[in-house]
C-alpha positions in Angstrom: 0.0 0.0 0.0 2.8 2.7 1.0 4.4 2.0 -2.4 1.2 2.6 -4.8 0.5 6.1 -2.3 4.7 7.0 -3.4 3.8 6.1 -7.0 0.6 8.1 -6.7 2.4 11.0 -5.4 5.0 10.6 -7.9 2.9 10.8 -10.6 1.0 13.6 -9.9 4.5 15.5 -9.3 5.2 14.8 -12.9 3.0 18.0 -14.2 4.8 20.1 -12.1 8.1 19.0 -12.5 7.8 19.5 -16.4 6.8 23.1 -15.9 9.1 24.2 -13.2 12.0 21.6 -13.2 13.8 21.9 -9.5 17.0 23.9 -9.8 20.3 24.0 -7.8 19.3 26.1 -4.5 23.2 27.8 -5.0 22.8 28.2 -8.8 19.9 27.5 -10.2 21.4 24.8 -12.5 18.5 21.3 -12.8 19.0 19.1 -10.6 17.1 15.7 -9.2 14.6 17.3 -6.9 13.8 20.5 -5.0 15.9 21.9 -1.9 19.3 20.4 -3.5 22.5 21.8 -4.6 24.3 20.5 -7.5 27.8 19.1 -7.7 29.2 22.4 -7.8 27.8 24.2 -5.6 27.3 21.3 -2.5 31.1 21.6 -2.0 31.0 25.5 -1.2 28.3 25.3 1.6 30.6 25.4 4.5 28.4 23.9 7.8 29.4 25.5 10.7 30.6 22.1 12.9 31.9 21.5 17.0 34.0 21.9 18.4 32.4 25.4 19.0 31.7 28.0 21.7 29.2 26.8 23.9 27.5 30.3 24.2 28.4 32.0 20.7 28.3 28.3 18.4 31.4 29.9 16.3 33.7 26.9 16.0 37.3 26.7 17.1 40.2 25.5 15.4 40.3 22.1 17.8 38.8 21.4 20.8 39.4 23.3 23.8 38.0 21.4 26.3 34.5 21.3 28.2 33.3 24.8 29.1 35.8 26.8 27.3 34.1 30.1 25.9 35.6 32.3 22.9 36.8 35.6 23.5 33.7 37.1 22.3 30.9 35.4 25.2 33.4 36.7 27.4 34.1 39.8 26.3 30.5 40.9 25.4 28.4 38.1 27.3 24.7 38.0 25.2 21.3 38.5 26.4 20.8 35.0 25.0 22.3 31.7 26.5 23.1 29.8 23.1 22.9 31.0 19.2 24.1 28.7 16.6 24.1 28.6 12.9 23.9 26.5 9.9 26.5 27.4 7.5 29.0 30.4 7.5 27.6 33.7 5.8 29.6 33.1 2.4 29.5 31.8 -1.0 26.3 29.6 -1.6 25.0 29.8 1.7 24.6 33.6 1.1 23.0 33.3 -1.9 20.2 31.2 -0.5 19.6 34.3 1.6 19.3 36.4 -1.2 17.3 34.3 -2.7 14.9 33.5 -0.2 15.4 37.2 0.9 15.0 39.4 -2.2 13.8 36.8 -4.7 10.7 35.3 -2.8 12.3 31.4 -3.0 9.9 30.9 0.2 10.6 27.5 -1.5 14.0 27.1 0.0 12.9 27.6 3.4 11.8 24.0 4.3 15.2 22.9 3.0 16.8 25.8 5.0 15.4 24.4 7.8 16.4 21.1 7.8 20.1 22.1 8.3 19.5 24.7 10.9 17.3 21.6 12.9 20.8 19.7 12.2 23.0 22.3 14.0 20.6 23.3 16.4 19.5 20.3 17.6 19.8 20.8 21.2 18.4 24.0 21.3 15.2 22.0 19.5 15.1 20.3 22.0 15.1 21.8 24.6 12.8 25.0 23.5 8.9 25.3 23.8 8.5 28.5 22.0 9.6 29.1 18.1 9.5 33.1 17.8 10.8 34.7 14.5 12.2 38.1 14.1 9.7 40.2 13.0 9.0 42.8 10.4 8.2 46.4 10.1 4.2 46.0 9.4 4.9 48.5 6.2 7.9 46.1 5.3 5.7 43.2 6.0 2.9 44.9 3.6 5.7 45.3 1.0 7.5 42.0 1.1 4.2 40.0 1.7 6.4 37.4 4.1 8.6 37.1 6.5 11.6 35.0 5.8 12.5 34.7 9.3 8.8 33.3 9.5 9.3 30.8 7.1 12.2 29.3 8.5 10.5 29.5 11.7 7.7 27.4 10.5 9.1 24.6 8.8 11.2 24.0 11.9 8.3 24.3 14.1 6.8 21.8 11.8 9.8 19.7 12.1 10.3 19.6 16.1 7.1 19.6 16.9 6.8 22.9 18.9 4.3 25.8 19.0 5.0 28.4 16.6 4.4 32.2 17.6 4.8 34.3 14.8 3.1 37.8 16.4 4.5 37.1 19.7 7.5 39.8 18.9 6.2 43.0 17.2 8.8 45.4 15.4 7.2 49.0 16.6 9.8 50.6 15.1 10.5 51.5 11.7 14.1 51.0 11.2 16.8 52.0 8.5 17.8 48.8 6.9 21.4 47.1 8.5 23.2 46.8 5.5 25.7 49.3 5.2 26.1 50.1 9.0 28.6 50.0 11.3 28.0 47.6 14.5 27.5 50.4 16.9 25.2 51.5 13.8 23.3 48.9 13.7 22.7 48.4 17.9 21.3 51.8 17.6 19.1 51.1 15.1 17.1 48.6 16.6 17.2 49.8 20.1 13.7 50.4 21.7 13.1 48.5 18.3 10.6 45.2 19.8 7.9 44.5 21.9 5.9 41.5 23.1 2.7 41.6 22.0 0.5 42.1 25.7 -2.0 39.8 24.8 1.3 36.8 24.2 2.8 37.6 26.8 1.2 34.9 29.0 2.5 32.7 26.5 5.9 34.0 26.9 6.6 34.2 30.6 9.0 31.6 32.2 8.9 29.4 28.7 12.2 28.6 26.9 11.9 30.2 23.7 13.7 29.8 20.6 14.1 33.1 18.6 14.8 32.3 14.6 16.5 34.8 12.2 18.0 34.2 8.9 21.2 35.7 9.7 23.8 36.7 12.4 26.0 39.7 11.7 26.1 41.4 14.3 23.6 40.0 16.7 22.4 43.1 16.9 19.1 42.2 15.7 18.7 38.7 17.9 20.2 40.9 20.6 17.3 43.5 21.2 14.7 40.5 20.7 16.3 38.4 23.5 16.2 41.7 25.5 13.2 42.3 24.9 11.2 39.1 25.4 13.0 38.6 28.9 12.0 42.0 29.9 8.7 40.1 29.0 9.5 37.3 31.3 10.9 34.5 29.6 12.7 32.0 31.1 15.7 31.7 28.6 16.1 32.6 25.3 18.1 31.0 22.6 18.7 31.8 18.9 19.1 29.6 16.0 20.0 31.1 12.4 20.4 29.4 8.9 24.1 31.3 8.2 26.6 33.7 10.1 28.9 35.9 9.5 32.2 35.1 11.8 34.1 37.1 14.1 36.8 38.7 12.2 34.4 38.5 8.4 32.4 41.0 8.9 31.4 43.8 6.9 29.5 46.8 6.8 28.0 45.9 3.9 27.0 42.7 4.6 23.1 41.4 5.0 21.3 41.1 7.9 17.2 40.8 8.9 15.7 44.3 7.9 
């Protein structure tokens, strides 16, 4: 039975796979199915692997031992107790944030997903809250999604956990990151979130699990965290597709608008 329902399924995947044949996620070269990269391009996403920071998630060079922190928890300990990433910020892996970004591939979120669930496994879980970084509502109204939404949702989907898209509000309208400086960009966003009043029942002394596309900065995933435990929640962790490194970044780089 289970092999005439993946023939049936098959078949009726045919149609659609005539008129818009999956292409390479990195390139947008045919390939097999949806969600994949080609031979090219599969060798350029680098994952972000241990042994990392238990705080931060950027790796080290070899282990360090149980407990050891990189110079940045120390030096500028989060609001958050754990973020960790995907992929680094670079090549392929920022392309699919372009793409899902500024090209509407909503399609590439699922698939997205499933390698964030991969490195942030733990956080997973451990959480019992999925909250994405919002949007502006004019940005919203614009755009018509929210990428960090969609990413939210197929990994809410995938663990199992309550997804709570309006939980955060943006009340703020603010300048886009890209092209500012990092005490730029913590300006920007400050006084920048609030938890919606009539969530905040939901929020209080839950672990919750704040999703973003990106990590630049953190300045973004920073005023969120402050924000929802001003709110009352018990911990807060963040989980992104890519990040940018200490030491890579940019003022020109990308980051949730």
């Amino acid at each position: 039975m289970a092999d005439i329902k993946g023939l049936a399924q098959t078949v009726l995947q045919w149609p659609a796979r005539i008129l818009f044949p999956p292409v390479c996620a990195g390139c947008r070269r045919q390939v097999s199915q949806p969600g994949v990269l080609c031979g090219d391009c599969w060798p350029k996403l680098r994952f972000l692997e241990r042994p990392w920071c238990p705080v931060m998630g950027t790796p080290f060079t070899h282990d360090m031992g149980d407990g050891f922190l990189s110079a940045e928890a120390i030096a500028d300990p989060p609001p958050f107790e754990r973020a960790r990433a995907a992929a680094v910020y670079s090549g392929v892996a920022r392309q699919m944030v372009q793409a899902l970004k500024y090209n509407d591939r909503t399609d590439l979120a699922p698939w997205m997903a499933r390698w964030m669930a991969r490195a942030g496994a733990e956080l997973l879980d451990e959480a019992d809250i999925i909250v994405p970084v919002p949007l502006h509502w004019r940005r919203f109204f614009r755009r018509q999604f929210n990428q960090s939404a969609e990413l939210g949702r197929a990994l809410a989907v995938k663990a199992g956990l309550r997804f709570l898209p309006q939980a955060v509000q943006r009340v703020k309208m603010t300048r886009k990151q890209v092209g500012l400086q990092r005490h730029e960009r913590e300006d920007n966003v400050r006084a920048a979130f609030r938890v919606s009043p009539e969530l905040e029942i939901e929020i209080a002394g839950r672990r919750v699990l704040v999703i973003d596309d990106v990590y630049t900065t953190g300045a973004t995933v920073r005023a969120v965290a402050k924000t929802l435990k001003r709110s009352g929640a018990g911990a807060v962790d963040v989980l992104t597709f890519a990040r940018v490194l200490p030491g890579d970044f940019q003022a020109d780089d990308s980051e949730t608008i």
